[in-house]
Steps between C-alpha positions, in 0.01 A plus 500: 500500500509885403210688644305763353415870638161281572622231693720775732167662562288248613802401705459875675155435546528162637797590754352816622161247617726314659679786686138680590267287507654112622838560660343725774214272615698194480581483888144543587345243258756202580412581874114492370600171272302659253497795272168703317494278227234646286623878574819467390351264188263788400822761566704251247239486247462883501840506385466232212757277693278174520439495172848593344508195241130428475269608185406819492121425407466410857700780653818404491831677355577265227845490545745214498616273778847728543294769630301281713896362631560878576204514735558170696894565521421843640218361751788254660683803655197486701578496896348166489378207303145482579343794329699439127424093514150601530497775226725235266210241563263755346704618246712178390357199667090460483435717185757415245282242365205698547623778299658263201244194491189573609176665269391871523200466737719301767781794483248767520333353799833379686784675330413859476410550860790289607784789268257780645569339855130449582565144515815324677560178330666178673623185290420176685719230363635340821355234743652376779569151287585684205744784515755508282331256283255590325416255351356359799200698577204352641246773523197375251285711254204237389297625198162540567292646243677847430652488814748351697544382863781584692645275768827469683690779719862751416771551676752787615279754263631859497214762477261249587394723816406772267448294137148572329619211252725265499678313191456109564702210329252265513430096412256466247501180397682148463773411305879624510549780768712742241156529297192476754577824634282806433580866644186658672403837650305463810350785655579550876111568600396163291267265742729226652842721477621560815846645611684334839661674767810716372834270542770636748870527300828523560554767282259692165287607807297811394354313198244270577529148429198245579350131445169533236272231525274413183148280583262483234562802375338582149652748228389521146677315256591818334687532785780307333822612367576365177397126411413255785802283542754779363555636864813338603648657206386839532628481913841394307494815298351700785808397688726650289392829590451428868882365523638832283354675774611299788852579349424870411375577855793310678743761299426800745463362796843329486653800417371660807606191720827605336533873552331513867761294595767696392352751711486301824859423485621745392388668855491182663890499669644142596856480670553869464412570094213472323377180368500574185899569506483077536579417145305160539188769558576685238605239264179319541224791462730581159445116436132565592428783289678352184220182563243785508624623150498096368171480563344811369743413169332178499145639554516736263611232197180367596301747446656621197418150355115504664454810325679346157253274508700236627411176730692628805441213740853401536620854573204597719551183696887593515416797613276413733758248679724732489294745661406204743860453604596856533228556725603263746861534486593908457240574827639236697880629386378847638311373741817379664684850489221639710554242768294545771298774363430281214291303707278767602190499316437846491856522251432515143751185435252286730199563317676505126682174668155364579310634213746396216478087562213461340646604182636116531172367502193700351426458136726215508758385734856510449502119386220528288692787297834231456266217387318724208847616395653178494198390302507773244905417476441133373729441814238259717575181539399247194511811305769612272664859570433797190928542504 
């Protein structure tokens, strides 16, 4: 895709934040496991950056998805994976529905102060029954007069330490689980909500990730995105955003894994030479890189088509597989080169090592991603291929 003057800029502006204002506190906040969520929210939304693709009515920059690609792609060279995941589930993961489907009242009370920053947002999709599908939910939202009631509990929640409102795929009724779905917005300070200890993980450490426990909570009915029963859809389309972002933000950070390698052996000296002299070293980070370049090819088709208009879920969940899979394999590859260092958790392999896995799992695991392509190529079994 051929950027514009535009697009450079707010890449600028996006990698100098990242060099000033995340790279240096990064050591501190994964000690802290946790990072000022709400300063650094009301620093992005100063700069227009968490509203980059939303309407402009509610403060947002109006632009298409390519710019908002430019911003997460930039965020992944990030010293870590915490701090962008949490920023891309503002930006790309709990208000993409918001900002497309819901009425004017709900965006100006939710949406505006969650571009301006005053608000962190968390999408709560996941229970510990129902992960990667969706389609199994079992938190409830019972109609009751104008209202609903909210039962059940989320799991593995990022933001939900800081959220002031979470977006909830919720049951609301009987019949077929694809269509008694509805999408809510449930403030964090609602009676009944309460938010569980933080989890402890093996890697994404300075966000913060927590259970959130729904009983008899009651929201408004307005509260609603879009019809009752059209939420399962409208997660479907939310996730096509959410996995063009889990692909744009791998980009980066891979290419790091890549290039602060090269540095370590090139000074690190095995059997009298540098390691990098070993051609099976240097063959593989070549090998490595030309991956990286695959998948930001691949991303960027995708969001080329996204902004065309397009129904990108076969590239975004391409892209988001192959994200998955680079993630695990090029920081293990380099992982290996550092040797014993490598294992040192203080080196910047071990925590893009231990940060980068769950690129294999959030907004849909690796599996997940084979069984909607295989779908969308007629290639399932019973099923006649397109070819």
């Amino acid at each position: 895709m051929l950027l514009s003057d535009e697009h450079r800029e707010l890449q600028r502006t996006v990698r100098k934040f990242v060099r000033e204002e995340i790279n240096p506190q990064v050591p501190e906040w994964e000690k802290a496991a946790a990072f000022p969520v709400h300063e650094i929210f009301r620093q992005l939304g100063r700069l227009g950056l968490l509203g980059i693709s939303k309407p402009e009515p509610y403060g947002g920059l109006g632009l298409d998805f390519s710019y908002e690609a430019i911003f997460l792609e930039e965020l992944g060279a990030a010293h870590c994976g915490g701090v962008p995941l949490s920023i891309a589930v503002q930006t790309s993961m709990a208000t993409p529905a918001l900002a497309r489907f819901a009425g004017d009242e709900l965006k100006r009370e939710f949406l505006t102060p969650a571009i301006s920053g005053e608000m962190v947002a968390a999408i709560a999709v996941s229970e510990s029954g129902a992960g990667s599908d969706v389609a199994g939910v079992k938190t409830t939202a019972v109609a009751s007069g104008e209202d609903y009631i909210v039962n059940g509990s989320k799991m593995w929640i990022t933001n939900a330490p800081s959220a002031d409102f979470f977006c909830t795929l919720v049951t609301t009724g009987e019949g077929k689980p694809h269509r008694n779905k509805s999408l809510l917005l449930i403030p964090a300070q609602s009676p009944g909500v309460r938010i569980g200890e933080s989890l402890h993980k093996m890697g994404m450490r300075s966000s913060g990730t927590a259970p959130v426990y729904f009983d008899d909570v009651r929201i408004p009915q307005r509260y609603r995105i879009g019809d009752e029963g059209a939420g399962f859809s409208l997660q479907m389309l939310q996730f096509q955003e959410e996995r063009l972002a889990g692909a744009a933000l791998s980009i980066k950070g891979l290419e790091n894994c890549v290039r602060t390698t090269i540095d370590y052996v090139r000074d690190r000296q095995a059997f009298g030479a540098p390691l990098l002299d070993n051609q099976t070293v240097h063959f593989s980070l070549a090998e490595m890189q030309m991956e990286v370049e695959c998948l930001r090819a691949l991303t960027w088709r995708a969001v080329e088509a996204y902004v065309g208009g397009e129904d990108v879920t076969t590239l975004a969940s391409m892209a988001k597989l192959k994200a998955g899979r680079l993630s695990r394999t090029i920081p293990d590859q380099c992982l290996q080169f550092w040797g014993g260092m490598g294992y040192m958790e203080e080196t910047p392999i071990n925590r893009s090592y231990r940060d980068s896995r769950l690129t294999s799992i959030g907004g849909g695991a690796d599996e997940v991603m084979l069984g909607i392509i295989c779908k969308l190529m007629g290639i399932l079994p019973g099923r006649r291929g397109n070819a």
